[in-house]
C-alpha positions, 0 to 999 in steps of 0.5 A: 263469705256472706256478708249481711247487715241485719238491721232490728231494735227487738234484741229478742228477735235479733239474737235469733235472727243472727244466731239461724244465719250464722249457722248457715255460715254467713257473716252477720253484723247487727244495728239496733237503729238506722244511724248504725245501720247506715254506719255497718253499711258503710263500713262494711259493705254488706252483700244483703240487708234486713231491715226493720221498717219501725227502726229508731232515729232511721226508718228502715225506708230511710236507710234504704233510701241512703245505702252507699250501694247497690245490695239485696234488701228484705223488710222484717216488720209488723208492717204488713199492709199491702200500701206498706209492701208497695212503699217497700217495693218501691224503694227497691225491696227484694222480699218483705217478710211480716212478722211473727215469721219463722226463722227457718222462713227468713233463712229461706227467704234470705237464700233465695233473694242471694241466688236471684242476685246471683251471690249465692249457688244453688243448694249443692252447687260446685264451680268446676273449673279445669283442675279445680273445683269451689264449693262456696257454702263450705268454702272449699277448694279441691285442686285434682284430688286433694283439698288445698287450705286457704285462708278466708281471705285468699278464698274470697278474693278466689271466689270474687275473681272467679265471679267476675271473670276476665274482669281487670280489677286494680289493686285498689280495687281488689282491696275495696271489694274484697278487704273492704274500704276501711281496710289500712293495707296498701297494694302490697297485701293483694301482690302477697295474697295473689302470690300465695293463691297462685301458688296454692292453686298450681297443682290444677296445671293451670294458671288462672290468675293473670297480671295486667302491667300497669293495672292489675289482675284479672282472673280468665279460665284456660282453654285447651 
């Protein structure tokens, strides 16, 4: 699931923002101020952020200036010079929206800056694997014919293997990326959930998910 850190003081304009995301399915967490923001970030670690520029105690440009790491960033202010869009650009924006702007605007905005970064399909678009097929906006998975239930975990950490194919990820690193870096589970949690998804996604005749002794696991689609 999408994760986005929206960053605005305005309560009015945060609660409608967050409402028209997470209609859309994506997982929203909301700060007030930069030092919160900043906290959420870190904390868990965002996959796209608006941020407004006039943010109390933290600037929005100051925020972006001390993202713990590299994610999509869209400015949501008043601020609508052409030097302020420059400045924004410069910190490595991807979109700046002025307000007033129309919800389903920024939502539009918002998917488009997750496609260009590759974080999100194309409107419609399946992953079709080999006796498997992923629908990541309805965060379903149909195995030949019939529909296998994961947990949001083990469809996460599906879709992140599958992203990153024949990538080798370490456990710890499995837990980082996909529980998240404050997460107090130990390598046990991704042995039991890879079990379990290995065995939910068996019906396909195929085996996807791969050890690595003495490393970890990788994800590599079979070729006939």
């Amino acid at each position: 699931m999408i994760k986005i850190l929206l960053a605005e003081d305005e309560d009015n304009i945060r609660e409608v923002v967050e409402l028209y995301l997470q209609k859309e399915g994506f997982t929203v967490f909301t700060a007030a101020d930069g030092e919160c923001a900043l906290e959420l970030e870190a904390q868990y670690r965002p996959d796209l952020l608006i941020l407004d520029v006039m943010l109390p105690k933290l600037s929005g440009w100051e925020v972006c200036r001390r993202l713990s790491r590299s994610a999509p960033v869209l400015f949501l202010t008043a601020k609508g010079s052409e030097t302020d869009k420059m400045t924004g650009f410069a910190l490595g924006a991807d979109d700046y929206i002025t307000k007033p702007f129309s919800p389903r605007e920024l939502v539009a905005r918002v998917k488009a800056v997750l496609r260009r970064s590759g974080l999100l399909p194309e409107a419609g678009e399946m992953i079709s694997l080999p006796g498997l097929t992923i629908a990541p906006l309805l965060q379903t998975v149909t195995c030949g014919d019939q529909q296998v239930q994961l947990s949001p975990k083990e469809f996460e950490l599906l879709l992140f293997l599958i992203r990153h194919p024949r990538t080798v990820f370490s456990r710890e690193q499995l837990l980082n990326n996909v529980w998240g870096y404050d997460y107090d589970g130990d390598d046990r949690t991704v042995d039991a959930t890879i079990k379990r998804l290995r065995h939910k996604i068996a019906c396909s005749g195929y085996h996807y998910i791969h050890t690595v002794w003495g490393i970890g696991y990788k994800f590599e689609v079979p070729v006939k």
